[in-house]
BAVEX-488114 format. One record per residue (C-alpha): x, y, z. Coordinates in pm, whole numbers, padded with zeros to 5 digits, always signed. Layout:
// residues N
XYZ ...
// end
This chain:
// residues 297
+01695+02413-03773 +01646+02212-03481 +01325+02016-03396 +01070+02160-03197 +01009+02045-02780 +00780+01777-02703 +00443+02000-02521 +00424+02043-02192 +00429+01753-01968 +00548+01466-02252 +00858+01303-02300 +00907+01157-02649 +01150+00896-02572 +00938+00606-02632 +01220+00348-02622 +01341+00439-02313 +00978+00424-02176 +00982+00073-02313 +01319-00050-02128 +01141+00111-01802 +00861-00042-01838 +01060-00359-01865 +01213-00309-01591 +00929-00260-01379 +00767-00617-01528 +01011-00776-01425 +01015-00679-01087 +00608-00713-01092 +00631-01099-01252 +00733-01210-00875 +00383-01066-00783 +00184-01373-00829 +00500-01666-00684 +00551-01423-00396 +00133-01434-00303 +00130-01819-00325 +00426-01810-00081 +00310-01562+00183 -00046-01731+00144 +00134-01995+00335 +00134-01807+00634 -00118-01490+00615 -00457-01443+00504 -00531-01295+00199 -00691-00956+00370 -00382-00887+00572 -00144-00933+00303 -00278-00670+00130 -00303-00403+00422 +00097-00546+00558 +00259-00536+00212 +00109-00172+00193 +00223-00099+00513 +00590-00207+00399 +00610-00011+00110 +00446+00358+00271 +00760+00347+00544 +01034+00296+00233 +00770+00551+00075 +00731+00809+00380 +01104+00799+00398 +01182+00855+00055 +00959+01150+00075 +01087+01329+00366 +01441+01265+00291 +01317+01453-00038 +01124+01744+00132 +00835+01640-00178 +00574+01858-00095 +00232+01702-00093 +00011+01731-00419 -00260+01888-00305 -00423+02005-00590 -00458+01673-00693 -00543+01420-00433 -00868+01303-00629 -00606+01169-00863 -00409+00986-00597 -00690+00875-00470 -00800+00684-00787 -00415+00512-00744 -00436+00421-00363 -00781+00262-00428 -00713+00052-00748 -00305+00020-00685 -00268-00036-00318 -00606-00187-00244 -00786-00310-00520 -00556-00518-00695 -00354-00685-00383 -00690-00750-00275 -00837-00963-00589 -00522-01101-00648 -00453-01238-00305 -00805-01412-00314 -00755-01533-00628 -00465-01685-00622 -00617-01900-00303 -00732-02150-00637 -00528-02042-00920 -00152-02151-00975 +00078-01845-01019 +00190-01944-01389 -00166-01996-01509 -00272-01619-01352 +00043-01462-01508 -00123-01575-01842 -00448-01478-01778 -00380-01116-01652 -00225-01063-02035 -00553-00898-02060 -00400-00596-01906 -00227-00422-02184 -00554-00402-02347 -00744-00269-02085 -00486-00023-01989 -00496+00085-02378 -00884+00131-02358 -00874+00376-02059 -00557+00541-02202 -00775+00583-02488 -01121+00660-02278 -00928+00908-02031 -00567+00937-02107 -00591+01132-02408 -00404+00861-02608 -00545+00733-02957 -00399+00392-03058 -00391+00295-03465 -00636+00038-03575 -00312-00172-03631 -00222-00137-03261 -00599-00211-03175 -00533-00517-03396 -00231-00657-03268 -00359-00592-02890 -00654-00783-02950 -00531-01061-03103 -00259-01086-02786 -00621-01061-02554 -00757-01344-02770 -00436-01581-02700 -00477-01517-02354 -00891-01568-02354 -00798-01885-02540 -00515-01989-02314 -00748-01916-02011 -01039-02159-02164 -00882-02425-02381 -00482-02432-02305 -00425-02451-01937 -00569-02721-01821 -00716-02606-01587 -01139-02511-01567 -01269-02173-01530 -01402-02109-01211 -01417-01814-00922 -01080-01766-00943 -01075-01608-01297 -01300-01397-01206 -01098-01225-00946 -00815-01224-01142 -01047-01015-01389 -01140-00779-01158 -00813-00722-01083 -00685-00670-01438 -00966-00425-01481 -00888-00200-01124 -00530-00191-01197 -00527-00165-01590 -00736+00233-01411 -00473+00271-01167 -00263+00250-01455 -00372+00503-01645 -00395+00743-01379 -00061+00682-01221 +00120+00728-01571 -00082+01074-01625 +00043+01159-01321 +00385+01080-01384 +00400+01313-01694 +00442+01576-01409 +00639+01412-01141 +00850+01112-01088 +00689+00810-01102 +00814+00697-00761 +00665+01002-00624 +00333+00916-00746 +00301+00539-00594 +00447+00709-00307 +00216+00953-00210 -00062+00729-00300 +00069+00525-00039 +00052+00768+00216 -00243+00855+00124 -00382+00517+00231 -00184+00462+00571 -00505+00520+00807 -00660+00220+00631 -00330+00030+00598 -00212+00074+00958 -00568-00029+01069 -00662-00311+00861 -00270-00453+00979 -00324-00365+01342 -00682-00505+01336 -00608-00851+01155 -00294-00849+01379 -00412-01178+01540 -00639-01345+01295 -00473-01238+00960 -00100-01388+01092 -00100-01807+01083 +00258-01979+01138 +00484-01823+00865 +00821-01924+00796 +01143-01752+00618 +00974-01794+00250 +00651-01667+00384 +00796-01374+00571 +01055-01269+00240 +00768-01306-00008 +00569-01017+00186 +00867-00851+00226 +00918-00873-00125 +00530-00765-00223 +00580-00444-00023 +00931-00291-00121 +00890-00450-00453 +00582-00481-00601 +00421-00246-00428 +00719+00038-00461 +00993-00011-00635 +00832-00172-00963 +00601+00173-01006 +00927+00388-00977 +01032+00226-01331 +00705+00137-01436 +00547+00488-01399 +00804+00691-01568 +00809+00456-01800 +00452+00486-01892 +00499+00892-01870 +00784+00844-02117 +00681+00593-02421 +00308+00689-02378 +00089+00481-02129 -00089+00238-02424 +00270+00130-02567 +00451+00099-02305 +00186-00092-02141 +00183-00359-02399 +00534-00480-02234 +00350-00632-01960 +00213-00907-02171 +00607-00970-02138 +00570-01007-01738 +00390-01419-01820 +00761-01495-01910 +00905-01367-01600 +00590-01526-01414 +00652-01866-01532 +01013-01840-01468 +00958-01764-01103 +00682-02011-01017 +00892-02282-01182 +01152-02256-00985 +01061-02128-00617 +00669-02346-00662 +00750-02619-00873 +00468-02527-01031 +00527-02746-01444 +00592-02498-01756 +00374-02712-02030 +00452-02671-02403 +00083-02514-02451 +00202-02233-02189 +00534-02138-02319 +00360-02155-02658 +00100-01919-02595 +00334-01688-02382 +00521-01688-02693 +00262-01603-02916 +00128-01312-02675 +00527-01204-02693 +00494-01153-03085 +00173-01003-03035 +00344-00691-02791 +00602-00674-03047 +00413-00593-03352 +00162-00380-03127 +00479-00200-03008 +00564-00034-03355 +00202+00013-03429 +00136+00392-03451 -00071+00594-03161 -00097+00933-03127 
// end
């Protein structure tokens, strides 16, 4: 007797959902180094329209090499993703990271996994275990800790961007992995994308003088890298990832991304890895872990 098919519209693979999800934190931990780099030669406003600009042409191509046809019946939904995705977290982050150091904000945004569980669980149709609810807390608590006591560093404006952009993108989240339970996950970013060109192409074209300062190589590769990685390719393995393993699991792996974080900002920013970091970014590790083979349903 064989086992029945997953409903509509789910993929029960959740371990595969995990390894894609990896995948796409690791390619999102060069987020925060890459925005301290191309800080050094563009404002913070036209970083976020130019690295959006990057990604829609690998985007547009993709799609019309692909004949996708546009989702029409739901653009509300791709709306949600082009405002907190392509707009609403660049745009925190870039402003935030003006006065925080890259490794410290990879710590901080921990908080995400949590978040994104709470929406999964508010509009996702997901319902996490109290153990997982446990577990995700406690990692939230390392990182509220880390953020007040163990960096070093004061609280100040700074964190407070960085919150608002855990909260917009822990939303996009949600939505872009609902959306992926019906079509690829690059497909989704990608439309979103398009979606936003008029504002992109604008916002680039109008902080065309102002927004551009004297950048060099680093400067010009880190937005390069923003827009055809961070902004594209990471959501073609992080979507389907949520879409497989179930968007509150899977998104526990991004308390993972501080490793990869503090990796890159140690080597390209000299920025110091302390014992209190790696010891909290181990601790939040263990925390994803157990919260990993906690039950949701």
């Amino acid at each position: 007797m064989t086992a029945a098919p997953p409903p509509p519209g789910q993929d029960r693979r959740p371990l595969a959902g995990l390894l894609l999800g990896f995948c796409g934190v690791v390619i999102f931990g060069g987020t925060l180094p890459a925005t301290r780099i191309a800080l050094d030669g563009f404002s913070p406003l036209f970083i976020m329209f130019a690295r959006a600009l990057i990604a829609t042409s690998a985007a547009g191509l993709a799609l019309a090499l692909l004949r996708r046809p546009p989702p029409l019946s739901e653009w509300r939904a791709f709306l949600v993703v082009a405002a907190t995705l392509v707009f609403g977290f660049p745009g925190f982050l870039n402003v935030a990271m003006q006065t925080v150091p890259a490794a410290h904000g990879g710590i901080v945004l921990g908080v995400l996994p949590l978040l994104t569980a709470g929406i999964a669980a508010l509009i996702g149709g997901e319902r996490p275990g109290p153990a997982f609810w446990g577990w995700s807390l406690s990692g939230a608590a390392l990182v509220i800790a880390f953020t007040l006591r163990g960096s070093g560093i004061a609280p100040g404006i700074g964190h407070l961007w960085l919150l608002c952009a855990a909260v917009v993108t822990s939303l996009g989240y949600v939505v872009s992995g609902k959306l992926s339970r019906t079509r690829p996950g690059w497909e989704v970013i990608a439309w979103a994308l398009v979606l936003a060109l008029p504002v992109t192409a604008a916002g680039t074209w109008a902080l065309w003088d102002s927004g551009i300062g004297a950048p060099d190589g680093r400067a010009l590769a880190a937005l390069a890298y923003l827009g055809l990685g961070s902004m594209f390719a990471g959501f073609i393995f992080w979507n389907r990832g949520l879409a497989m393993g179930g968007i509150a699991r899977v998104g526990q792996v991004q308390l993972l991304q501080v490793f990869v974080t503090l990796a890159i900002a140690a080597a390209l920013l000299g920025e110091a890895l302390t014992p209190a970091m790696l010891g909290f970014a181990a601790a939040v590790a263990f925390t994803v872990w157990k919260g990993s083979r906690a039950r949701i349903g």
